[in-house]
KEKE-3310 file (N, C-alpha, C; in steps of 0.2 Angstrom, whole numbers, plus 5000, padded with zeros to 4 digits):
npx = (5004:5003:5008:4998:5000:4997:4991:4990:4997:5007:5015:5024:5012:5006:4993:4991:5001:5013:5012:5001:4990:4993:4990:4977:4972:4974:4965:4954:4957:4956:4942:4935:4939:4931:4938:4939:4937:4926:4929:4938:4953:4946:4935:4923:4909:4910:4914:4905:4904:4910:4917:4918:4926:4938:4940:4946:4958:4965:4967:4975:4983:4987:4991:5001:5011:5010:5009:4994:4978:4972:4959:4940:4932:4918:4901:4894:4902:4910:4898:4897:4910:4908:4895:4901:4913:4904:4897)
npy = (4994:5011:5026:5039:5058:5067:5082:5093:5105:5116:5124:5123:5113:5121:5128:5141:5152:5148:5158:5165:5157:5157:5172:5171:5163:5171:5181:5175:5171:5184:5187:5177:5183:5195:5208:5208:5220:5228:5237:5248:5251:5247:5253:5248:5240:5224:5209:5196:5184:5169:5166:5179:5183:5176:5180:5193:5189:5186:5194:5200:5196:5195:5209:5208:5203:5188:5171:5169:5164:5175:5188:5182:5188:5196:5192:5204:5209:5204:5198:5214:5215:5205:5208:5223:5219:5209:5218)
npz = (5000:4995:5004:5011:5010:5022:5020:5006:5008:5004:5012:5029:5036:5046:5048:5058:5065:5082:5091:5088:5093:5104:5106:5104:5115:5124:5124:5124:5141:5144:5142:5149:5161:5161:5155:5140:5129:5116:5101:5093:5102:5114:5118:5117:5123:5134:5130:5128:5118:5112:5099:5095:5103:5100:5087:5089:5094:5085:5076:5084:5082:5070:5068:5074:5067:5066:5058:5053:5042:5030:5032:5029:5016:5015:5010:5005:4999:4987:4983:4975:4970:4960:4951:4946:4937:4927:4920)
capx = (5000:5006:5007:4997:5002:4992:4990:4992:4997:5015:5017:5026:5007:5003:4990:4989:5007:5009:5010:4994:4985:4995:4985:4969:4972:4974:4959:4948:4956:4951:4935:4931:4939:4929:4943:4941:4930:4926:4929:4943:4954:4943:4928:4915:4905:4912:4915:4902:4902:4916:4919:4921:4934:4942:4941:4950:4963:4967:4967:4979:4991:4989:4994:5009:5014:5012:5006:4985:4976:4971:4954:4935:4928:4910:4898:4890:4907:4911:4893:4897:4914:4906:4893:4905:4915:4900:4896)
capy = (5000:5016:5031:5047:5064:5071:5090:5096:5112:5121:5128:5119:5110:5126:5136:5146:5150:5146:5164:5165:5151:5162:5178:5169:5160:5175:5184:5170:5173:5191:5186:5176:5188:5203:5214:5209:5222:5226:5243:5253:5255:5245:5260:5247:5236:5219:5204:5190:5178:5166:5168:5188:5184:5171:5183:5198:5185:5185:5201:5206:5190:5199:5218:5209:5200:5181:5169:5169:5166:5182:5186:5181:5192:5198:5190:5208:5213:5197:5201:5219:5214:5201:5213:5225:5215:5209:5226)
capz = (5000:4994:5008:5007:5011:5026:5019:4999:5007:5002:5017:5034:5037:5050:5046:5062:5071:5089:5091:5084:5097:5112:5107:5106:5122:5129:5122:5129:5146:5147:5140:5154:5168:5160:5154:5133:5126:5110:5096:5092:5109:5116:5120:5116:5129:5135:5124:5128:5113:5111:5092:5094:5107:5095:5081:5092:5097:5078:5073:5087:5081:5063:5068:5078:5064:5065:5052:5050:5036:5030:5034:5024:5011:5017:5005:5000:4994:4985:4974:4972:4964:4954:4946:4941:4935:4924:4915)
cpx = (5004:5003:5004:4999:4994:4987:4993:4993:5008:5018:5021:5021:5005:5000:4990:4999:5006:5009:5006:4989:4987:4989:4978:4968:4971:4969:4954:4948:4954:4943:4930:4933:4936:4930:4942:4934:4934:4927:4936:4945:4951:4938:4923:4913:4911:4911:4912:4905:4910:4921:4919:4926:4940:4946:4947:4956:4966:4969:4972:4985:4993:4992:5001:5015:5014:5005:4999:4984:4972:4962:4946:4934:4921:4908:4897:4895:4910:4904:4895:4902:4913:4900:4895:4908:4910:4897:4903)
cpy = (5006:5022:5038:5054:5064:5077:5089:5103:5116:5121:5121:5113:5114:5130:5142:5148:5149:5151:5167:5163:5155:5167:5175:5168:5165:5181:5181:5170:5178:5192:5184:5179:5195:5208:5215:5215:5225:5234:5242:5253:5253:5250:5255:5244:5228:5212:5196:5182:5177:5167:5175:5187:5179:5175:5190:5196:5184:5189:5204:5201:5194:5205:5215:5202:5192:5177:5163:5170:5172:5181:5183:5185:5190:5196:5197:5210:5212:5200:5207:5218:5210:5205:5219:5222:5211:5212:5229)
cpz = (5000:4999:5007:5014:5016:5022:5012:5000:5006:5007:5023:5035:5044:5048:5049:5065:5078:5092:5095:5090:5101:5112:5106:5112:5125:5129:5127:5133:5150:5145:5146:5162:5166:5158:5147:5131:5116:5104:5095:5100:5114:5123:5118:5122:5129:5131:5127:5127:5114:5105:5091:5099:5103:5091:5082:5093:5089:5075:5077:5083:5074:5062:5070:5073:5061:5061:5054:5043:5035:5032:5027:5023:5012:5011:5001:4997:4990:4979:4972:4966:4959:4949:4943:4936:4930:4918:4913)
residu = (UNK:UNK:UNK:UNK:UNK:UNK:UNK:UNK:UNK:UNK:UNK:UNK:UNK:UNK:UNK:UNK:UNK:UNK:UNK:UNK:UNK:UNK:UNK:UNK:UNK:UNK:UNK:UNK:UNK:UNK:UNK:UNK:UNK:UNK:UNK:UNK:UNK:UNK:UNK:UNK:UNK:UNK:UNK:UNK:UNK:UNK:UNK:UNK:UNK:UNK:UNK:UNK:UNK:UNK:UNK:UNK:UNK:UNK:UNK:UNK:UNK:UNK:UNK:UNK:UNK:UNK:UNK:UNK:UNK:UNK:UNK:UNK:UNK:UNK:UNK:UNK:UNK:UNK:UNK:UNK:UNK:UNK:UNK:UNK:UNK:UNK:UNK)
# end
């Protein structure tokens, strides 16, 4: 029996760095001690949801450098480009 490749990806097979995982980890903690909040500067209200403390924890790994996939194209903005793009 011939062996197959785990991943068809280029890369090392890390999509996140450990970084990456640190800064979330550490999102998540201040999530649940109270302190994650959420805007600019954090002037908005206190960060609940799991998956906006996730996302926060991502977005800071990506200002500090370490390798994340970049982020998702909002669907509305994905059609607009495709009906320009059409005309």
């Amino acid at each position: 029996m011939a062996a197959k490749k785990s991943s068809s990806r280029k890369s090392s097979g890390r999509k996140y760095s450990k970084s990456a995982s640190k800064r979330v980890e550490s999102a998540m903690r201040r999530r649940k001690k109270g302190t994650l909040r959420r805007g600019k500067a954090g002037h908005g209200g206190k960060v609940k949801s799991r998956k906006q403390a996730i996302a926060i924890g991502l977005s800071e790994a990506r200002k500090k450098g370490a390798k994340v996939p970049k982020k998702a194209e909002s669907s509305w903005r994905r059609k607009r480009s495709s009906s320009r793009s059409k005309s």
